[in-house]
MIMIMAR-21253 format. One record per residue (C-alpha): x, y, z; residue in three letters. Coordinates in steps of 0.001 Angstrom, whole numbers, padded with zeros to 6 digits, always signed. Example, Ala and Ser with C-alpha at 12.3 -4.5 7.8 and 13.67 -1.06 7.14 Angstrom:
<setors>
+012300-004500+007800Ala/+013670-001060+007140Ser/
</setors>
This chain:
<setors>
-009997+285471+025354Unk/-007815+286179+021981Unk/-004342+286628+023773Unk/-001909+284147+023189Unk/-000450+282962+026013Unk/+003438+281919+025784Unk/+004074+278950+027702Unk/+007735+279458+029881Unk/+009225+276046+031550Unk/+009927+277349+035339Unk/+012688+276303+037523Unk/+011175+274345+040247Unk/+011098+277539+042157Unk/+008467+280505+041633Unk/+010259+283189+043852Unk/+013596+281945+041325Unk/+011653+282297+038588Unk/+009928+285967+039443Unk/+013425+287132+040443Unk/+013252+287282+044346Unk/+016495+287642+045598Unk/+015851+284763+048861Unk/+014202+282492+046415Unk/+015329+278912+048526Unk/+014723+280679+052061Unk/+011251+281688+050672Unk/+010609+278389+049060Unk/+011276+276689+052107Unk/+009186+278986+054036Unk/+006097+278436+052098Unk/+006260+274619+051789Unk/+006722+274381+055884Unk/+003462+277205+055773Unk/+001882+274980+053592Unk/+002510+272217+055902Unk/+001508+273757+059074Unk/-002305+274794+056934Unk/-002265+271344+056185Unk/-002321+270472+059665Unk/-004886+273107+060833Unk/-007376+271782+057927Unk/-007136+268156+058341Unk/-007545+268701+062339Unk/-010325+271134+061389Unk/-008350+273461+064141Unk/-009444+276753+063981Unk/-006392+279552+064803Unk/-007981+280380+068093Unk/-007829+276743+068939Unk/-004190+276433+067320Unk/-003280+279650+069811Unk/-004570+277835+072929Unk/-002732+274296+071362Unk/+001102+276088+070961Unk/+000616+279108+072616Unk/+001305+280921+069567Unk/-000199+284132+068865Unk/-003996+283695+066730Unk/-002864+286468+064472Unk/-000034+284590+063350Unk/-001807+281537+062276Unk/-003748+283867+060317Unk/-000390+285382+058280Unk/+000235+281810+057677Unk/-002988+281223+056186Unk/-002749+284455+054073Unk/+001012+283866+052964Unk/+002509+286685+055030Unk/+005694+284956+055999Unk/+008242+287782+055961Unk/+007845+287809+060253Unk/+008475+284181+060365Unk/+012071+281943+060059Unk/+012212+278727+059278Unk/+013093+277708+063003Unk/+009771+279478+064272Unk/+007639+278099+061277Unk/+009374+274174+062629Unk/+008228+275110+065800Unk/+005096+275800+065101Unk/+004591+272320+063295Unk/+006686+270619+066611Unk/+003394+272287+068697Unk/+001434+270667+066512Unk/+002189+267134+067594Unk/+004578+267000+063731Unk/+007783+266375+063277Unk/+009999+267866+060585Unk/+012586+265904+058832Unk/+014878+267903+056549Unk/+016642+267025+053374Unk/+019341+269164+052000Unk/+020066+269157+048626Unk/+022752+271046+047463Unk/+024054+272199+043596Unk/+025731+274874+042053Unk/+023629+277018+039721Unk/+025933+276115+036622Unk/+023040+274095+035442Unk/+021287+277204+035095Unk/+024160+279306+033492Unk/+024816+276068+030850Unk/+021169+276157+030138Unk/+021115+279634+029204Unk/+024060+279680+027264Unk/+023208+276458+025425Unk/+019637+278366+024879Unk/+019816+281656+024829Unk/+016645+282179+022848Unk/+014738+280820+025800Unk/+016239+283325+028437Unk/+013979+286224+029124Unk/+013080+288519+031243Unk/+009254+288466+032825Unk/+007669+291930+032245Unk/+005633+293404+035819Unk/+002497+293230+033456Unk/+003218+289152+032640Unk/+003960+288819+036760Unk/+000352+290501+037428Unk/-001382+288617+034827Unk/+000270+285215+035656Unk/-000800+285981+039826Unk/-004604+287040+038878Unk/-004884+284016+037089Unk/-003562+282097+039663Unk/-005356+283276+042170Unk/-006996+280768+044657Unk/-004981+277525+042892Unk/-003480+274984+045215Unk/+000294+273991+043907Unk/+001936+270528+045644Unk/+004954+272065+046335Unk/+005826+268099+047774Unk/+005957+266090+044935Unk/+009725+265772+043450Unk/+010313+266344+040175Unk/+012168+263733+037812Unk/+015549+264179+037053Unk/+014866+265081+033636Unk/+012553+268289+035029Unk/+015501+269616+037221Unk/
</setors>
């Protein structure tokens, strides 16, 4: 492969950084997925045995493990991990996005747009790799 590929810092956010417009509701939405596959493959519970476990549909386990999360809210997806014998503790964090506008006018040569053909690209090559959506990022990342 000849292309170069340009390297862009992201935000700490993928949905912020593609432009979706719930970018923290789907954040949290995926990491509390992520969670509640965690718990399925470390139990080895399959999502007929999850169904019978939290009487929660099998279908729906398996739009968790596919990423189709636009049925669920964040108090169903708690729920689901409170079935599963886990409890949730929740830490707010809470900033205005002036970091982000001082970033981009300090470095305005940095700001760009991502083209559809860069999104499909980026997602195909992607494809299949496991991000640790846990692990905090030093203040200096932020």
């Amino acid at each position: 492969m000849t292309d170069d590929i340009e390297i862009v810092r992201g935000s700490g956010n993928v949905f912020r950084d593609f432009g979706h417009g719930n970018a923290d509701l789907e954040q949290l939405k995926s990491v509390l997925a992520a969670k509640i596959i965690g718990v399925l493959d470390d139990k080895d519970i399959s999502v007929r045995k999850a169904q019978a476990m939290t009487g929660i549909a099998a279908a729906d386990f398996s739009r968790l493990r596919k990423a189709r999360l636009d049925r669920f809210t964040v108090d169903r997806l708690v729920t689901i991990l409170n079935r599963l014998d886990q409890q949730v503790k929740v830490q707010v964090s809470v900033r205005p996005f002036r970091k982000l506008a001082r970033d981009m006018s300090e470095h305005p040569k940095q700001a760009r747009s991502i083209k559809a053909s860069l999104r499909k690209r980026v997602r195909a090559l992607t494809k299949g790799v496991k991000v640790d959506l846990q692990t905090r990022l030093s203040p200096d990342e932020e």
